[in-house]
C-alpha positions in Angstrom: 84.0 138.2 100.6 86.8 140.1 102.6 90.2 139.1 101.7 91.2 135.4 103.2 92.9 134.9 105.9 93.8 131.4 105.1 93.8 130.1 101.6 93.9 126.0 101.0 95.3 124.7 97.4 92.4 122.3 97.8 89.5 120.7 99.4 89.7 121.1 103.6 88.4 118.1 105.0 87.1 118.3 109.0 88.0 119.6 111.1 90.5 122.1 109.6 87.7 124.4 108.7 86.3 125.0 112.2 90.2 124.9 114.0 91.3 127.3 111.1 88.3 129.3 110.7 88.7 131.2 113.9 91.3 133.2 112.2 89.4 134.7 109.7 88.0 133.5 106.3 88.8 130.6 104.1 89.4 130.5 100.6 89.7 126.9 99.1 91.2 127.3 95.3 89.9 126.5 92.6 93.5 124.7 91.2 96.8 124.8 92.8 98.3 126.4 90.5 100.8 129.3 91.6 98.9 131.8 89.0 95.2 130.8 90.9 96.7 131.2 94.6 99.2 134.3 93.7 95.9 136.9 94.1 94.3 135.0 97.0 97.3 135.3 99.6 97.9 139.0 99.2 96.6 139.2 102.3 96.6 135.8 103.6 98.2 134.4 107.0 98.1 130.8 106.6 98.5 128.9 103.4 97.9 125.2 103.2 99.5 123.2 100.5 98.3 119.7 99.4 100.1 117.0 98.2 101.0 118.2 95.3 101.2 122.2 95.6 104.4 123.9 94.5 105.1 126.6 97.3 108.0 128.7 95.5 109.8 131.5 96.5 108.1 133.2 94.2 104.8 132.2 95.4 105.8 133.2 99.0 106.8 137.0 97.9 102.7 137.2 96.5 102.0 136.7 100.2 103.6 139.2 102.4 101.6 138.9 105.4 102.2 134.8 105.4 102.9 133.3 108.7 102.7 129.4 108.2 102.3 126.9 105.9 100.8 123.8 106.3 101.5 120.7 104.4 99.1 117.6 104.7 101.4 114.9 104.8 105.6 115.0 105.7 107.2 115.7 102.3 108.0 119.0 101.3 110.2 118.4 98.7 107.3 120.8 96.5 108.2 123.6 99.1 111.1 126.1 98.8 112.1 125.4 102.5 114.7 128.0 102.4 112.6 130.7 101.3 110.0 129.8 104.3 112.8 129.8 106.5 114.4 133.5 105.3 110.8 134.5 105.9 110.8 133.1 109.3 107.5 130.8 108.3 107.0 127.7 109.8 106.1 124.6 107.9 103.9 122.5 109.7 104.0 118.6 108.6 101.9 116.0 110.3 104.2 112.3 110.7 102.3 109.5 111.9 99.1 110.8 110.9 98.3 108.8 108.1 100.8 105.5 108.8 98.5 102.9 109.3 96.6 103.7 106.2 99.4 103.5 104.0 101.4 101.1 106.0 97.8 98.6 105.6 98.0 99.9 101.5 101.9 98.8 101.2 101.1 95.6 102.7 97.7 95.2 100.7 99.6 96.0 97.6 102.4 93.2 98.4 99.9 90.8 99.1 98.2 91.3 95.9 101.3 91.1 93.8 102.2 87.8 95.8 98.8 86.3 95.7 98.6 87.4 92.3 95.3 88.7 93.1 94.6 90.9 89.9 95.5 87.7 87.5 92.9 85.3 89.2 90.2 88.1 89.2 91.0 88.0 85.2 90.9 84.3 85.4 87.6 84.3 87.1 86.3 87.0 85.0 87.0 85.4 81.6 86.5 82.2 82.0 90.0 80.7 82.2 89.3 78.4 85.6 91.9 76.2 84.4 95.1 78.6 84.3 94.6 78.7 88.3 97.4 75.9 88.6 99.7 77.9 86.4 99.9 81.7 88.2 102.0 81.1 90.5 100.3 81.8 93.6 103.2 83.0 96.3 103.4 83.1 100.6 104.7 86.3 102.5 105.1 84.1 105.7 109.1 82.3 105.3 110.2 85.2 102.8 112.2 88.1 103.7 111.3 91.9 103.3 113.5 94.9 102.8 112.1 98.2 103.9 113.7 101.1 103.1 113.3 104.0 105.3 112.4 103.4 109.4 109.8 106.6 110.3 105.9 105.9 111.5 105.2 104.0 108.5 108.2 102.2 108.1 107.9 101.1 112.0 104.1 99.8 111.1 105.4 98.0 107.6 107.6 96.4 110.0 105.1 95.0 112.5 102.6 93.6 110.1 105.4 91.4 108.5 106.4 90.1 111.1 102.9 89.7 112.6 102.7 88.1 108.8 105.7 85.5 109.6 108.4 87.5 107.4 112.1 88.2 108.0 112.4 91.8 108.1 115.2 94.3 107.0 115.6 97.7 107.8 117.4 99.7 105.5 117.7 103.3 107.7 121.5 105.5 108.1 119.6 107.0 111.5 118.8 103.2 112.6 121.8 101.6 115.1 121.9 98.4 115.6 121.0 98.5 119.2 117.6 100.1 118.3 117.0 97.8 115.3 117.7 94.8 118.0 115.5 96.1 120.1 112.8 96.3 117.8 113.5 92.8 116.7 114.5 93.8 113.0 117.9 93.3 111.5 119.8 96.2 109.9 121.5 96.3 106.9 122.6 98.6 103.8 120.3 99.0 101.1 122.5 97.2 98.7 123.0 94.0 101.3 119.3 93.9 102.1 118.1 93.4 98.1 120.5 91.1 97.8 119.0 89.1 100.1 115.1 90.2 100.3 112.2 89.0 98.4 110.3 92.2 98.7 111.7 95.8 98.9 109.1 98.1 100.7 109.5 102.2 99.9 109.1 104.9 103.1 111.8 107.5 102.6 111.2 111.4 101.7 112.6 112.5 98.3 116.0 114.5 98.8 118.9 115.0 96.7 119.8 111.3 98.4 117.0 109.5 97.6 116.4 110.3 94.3 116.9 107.5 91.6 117.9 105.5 95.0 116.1 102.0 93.3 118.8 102.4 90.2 119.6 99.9 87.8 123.2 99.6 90.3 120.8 98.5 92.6 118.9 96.3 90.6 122.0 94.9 89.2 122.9 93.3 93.5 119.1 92.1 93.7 118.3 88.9 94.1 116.2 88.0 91.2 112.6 88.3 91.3 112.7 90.9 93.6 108.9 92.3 94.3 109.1 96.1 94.8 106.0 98.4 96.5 106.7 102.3 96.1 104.7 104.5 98.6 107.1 107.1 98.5 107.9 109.5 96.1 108.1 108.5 91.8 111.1 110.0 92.2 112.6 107.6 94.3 112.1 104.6 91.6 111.9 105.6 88.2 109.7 104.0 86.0 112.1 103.4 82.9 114.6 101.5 85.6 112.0 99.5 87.0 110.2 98.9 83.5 113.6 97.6 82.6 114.0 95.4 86.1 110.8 93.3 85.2 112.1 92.8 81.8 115.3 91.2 82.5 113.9 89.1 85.5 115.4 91.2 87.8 112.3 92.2 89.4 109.5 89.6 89.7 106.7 92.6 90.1 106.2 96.1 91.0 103.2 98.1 93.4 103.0 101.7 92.7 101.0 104.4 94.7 103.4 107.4 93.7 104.6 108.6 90.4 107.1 111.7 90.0 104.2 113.1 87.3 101.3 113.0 88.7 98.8 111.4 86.6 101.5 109.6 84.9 102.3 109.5 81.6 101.6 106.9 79.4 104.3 104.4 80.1 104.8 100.6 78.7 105.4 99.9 82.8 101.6 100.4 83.0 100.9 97.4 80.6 102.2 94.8 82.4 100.4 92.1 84.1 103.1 92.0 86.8 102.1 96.2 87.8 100.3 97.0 90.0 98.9 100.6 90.0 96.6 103.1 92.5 96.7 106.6 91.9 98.3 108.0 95.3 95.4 107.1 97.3 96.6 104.5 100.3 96.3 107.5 102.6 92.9 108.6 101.6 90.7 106.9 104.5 88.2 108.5 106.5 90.2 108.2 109.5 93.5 109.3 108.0 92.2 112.0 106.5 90.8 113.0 109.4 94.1 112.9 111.6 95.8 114.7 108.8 93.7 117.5 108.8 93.7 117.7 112.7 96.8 117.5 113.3 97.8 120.1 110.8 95.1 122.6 111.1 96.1 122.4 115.4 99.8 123.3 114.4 98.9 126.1 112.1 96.4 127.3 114.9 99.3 127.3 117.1 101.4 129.1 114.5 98.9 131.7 113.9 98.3 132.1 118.2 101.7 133.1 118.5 102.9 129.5 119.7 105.1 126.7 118.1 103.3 123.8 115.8 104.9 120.5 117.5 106.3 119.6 114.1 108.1 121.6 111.3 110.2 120.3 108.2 112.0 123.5 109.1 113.0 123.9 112.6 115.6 126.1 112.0 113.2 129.1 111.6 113.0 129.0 115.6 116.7 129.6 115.6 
């Protein structure tokens, strides 16, 4: 096989490989590790990094002839940004494609914490009819939710609870109140909205800002019982502070589709029959897949035609 001209850190799902594959061949790695991909993008004009491929700076000097990235999903906190951007190489991010997939998973997996879903399988399951009276079967409609973070997902999070009879909080610094009036939401800090929220929903990208942003300071203004759903980043709620919330009642249950290792770790968190756990797959449907893919491989293509992807983590390389 000639040398690649685009090389994926992973499995291409349709229809990048016929949009991409008019540019040359495609390698698909065998890990994503930067020693595997260092020899495949000698040569290589488009790399595309899955979730959890580290694109460093020293990755990007193995690939002098680079001319895009592309990143299924919108965080990029893996990528050395700056080093794409000193190279003049677009990173090409795809928002919205995959929002109602996780938006339906964040509210599947506050439904199943409130309707104590995995406790009555159990009870089913082992014969304990009886203990039905005593699990403590909750309602989302009356109860208010806090979501943290107002982009494509956070929008859809916020129209299946109210579709689901909740109060809803937005939690967003590029939010006004106008907007959030508008959209029939109330707006509020992160540290007001806990205080007064039953649920806390997670949609923000891991910076410098949002990491450690569920801290036990936070925890500490939360009304008690708290339920919290992470869709985020691990990062963003660490394990030992929310292992510590659901110890001391200050969190009444926990959702988790991200961790900042990824598998986790063994963690006491991951014994508790208030946890619920998937392993960072809410955005893994057929149909987000496929719109993930698309839309990414089309920017790239654009890239790579000589023409501007419609959406970059790094629009500053067109300055």
């Amino acid at each position: 096989m000639s040398s690649p001209a685009i090389v994926a850190a992973g499995p291409l799902s349709e229809p990048a490989p016929e949009i991409l594959g008019r540019f040359g061949p495609i390698a698909v790695a065998s890990d994503d590790s930067e020693e595997t991909l260092r020899p495949l993008l000698a040569d290589a004009l488009g790399l595309v990094a899955r979730g959890p491929t580290v694109v460093s700076a020293s990755l990007l000097e193995a690939a002098p002839r680079l001319r895009v990235i592309g990143r299924t999903g919108v965080g990029v906190d893996r990528i050395d940004l700056e080093a794409a951007t000193a190279r003049g190489i677009p990173v090409v991010i795809t928002p919205g494609a995959n929002a109602d997939a996780v938006a339906e998973g964040t509210i599947a997996l506050l439904l199943a914490l409130v309707k104590r879903l995995p406790a009555l399988h159990a009870a089913v399951r082992e014969g304990r009819w009886a203990e039905r009276d005593a699990l403590g079967v909750g309602d989302l409609a009356g109860t208010t939710i806090a979501i943290a973070g107002y982009g494509a997902i956070g929008r859809r999070v916020a129209a299946l609870s109210r579709a689901l009879g909740m109060h809803v909080i937005v939690c967003d610094p590029s939010l006004d109140a106008a907007a959030a009036a508008e959209a029939g939401v109330e707006l509020a800090s992160l540290e007001d909205a806990v205080a007064r929220a039953d649920h806390l929903t997670l949609h923000v990208p891991l910076s410098d800002d949002t990491r450690g942003l569920v801290s036990r300071r936070l925890l500490a203004r939360a009304r008690p019982g708290l339920r919290i759903v992470n869709v985020s980043r691990g990062a963003v709620a660490p394990l030992d502070v929310l292992y510590e919330g659901l110890v001391s009642g200050a969190l009444g249950g926990v959702a988790l589709d991200v961790f900042e290792r990824e598998p986790p770790e063994p963690h006491p968190l991951f014994e508790r029959d208030d946890v619920i756990c998937s392993p960072h797959a809410l955005a893994l449907t057929p149909a987000a897949n496929r719109a993930v893919f698309a839309a990414m491989s089309e920017g790239m293509a654009a890239v790579l035609a000589g023409g501007r992807a419609p959406h970059v983590a790094n629009p500053a390389v067109y300055e």
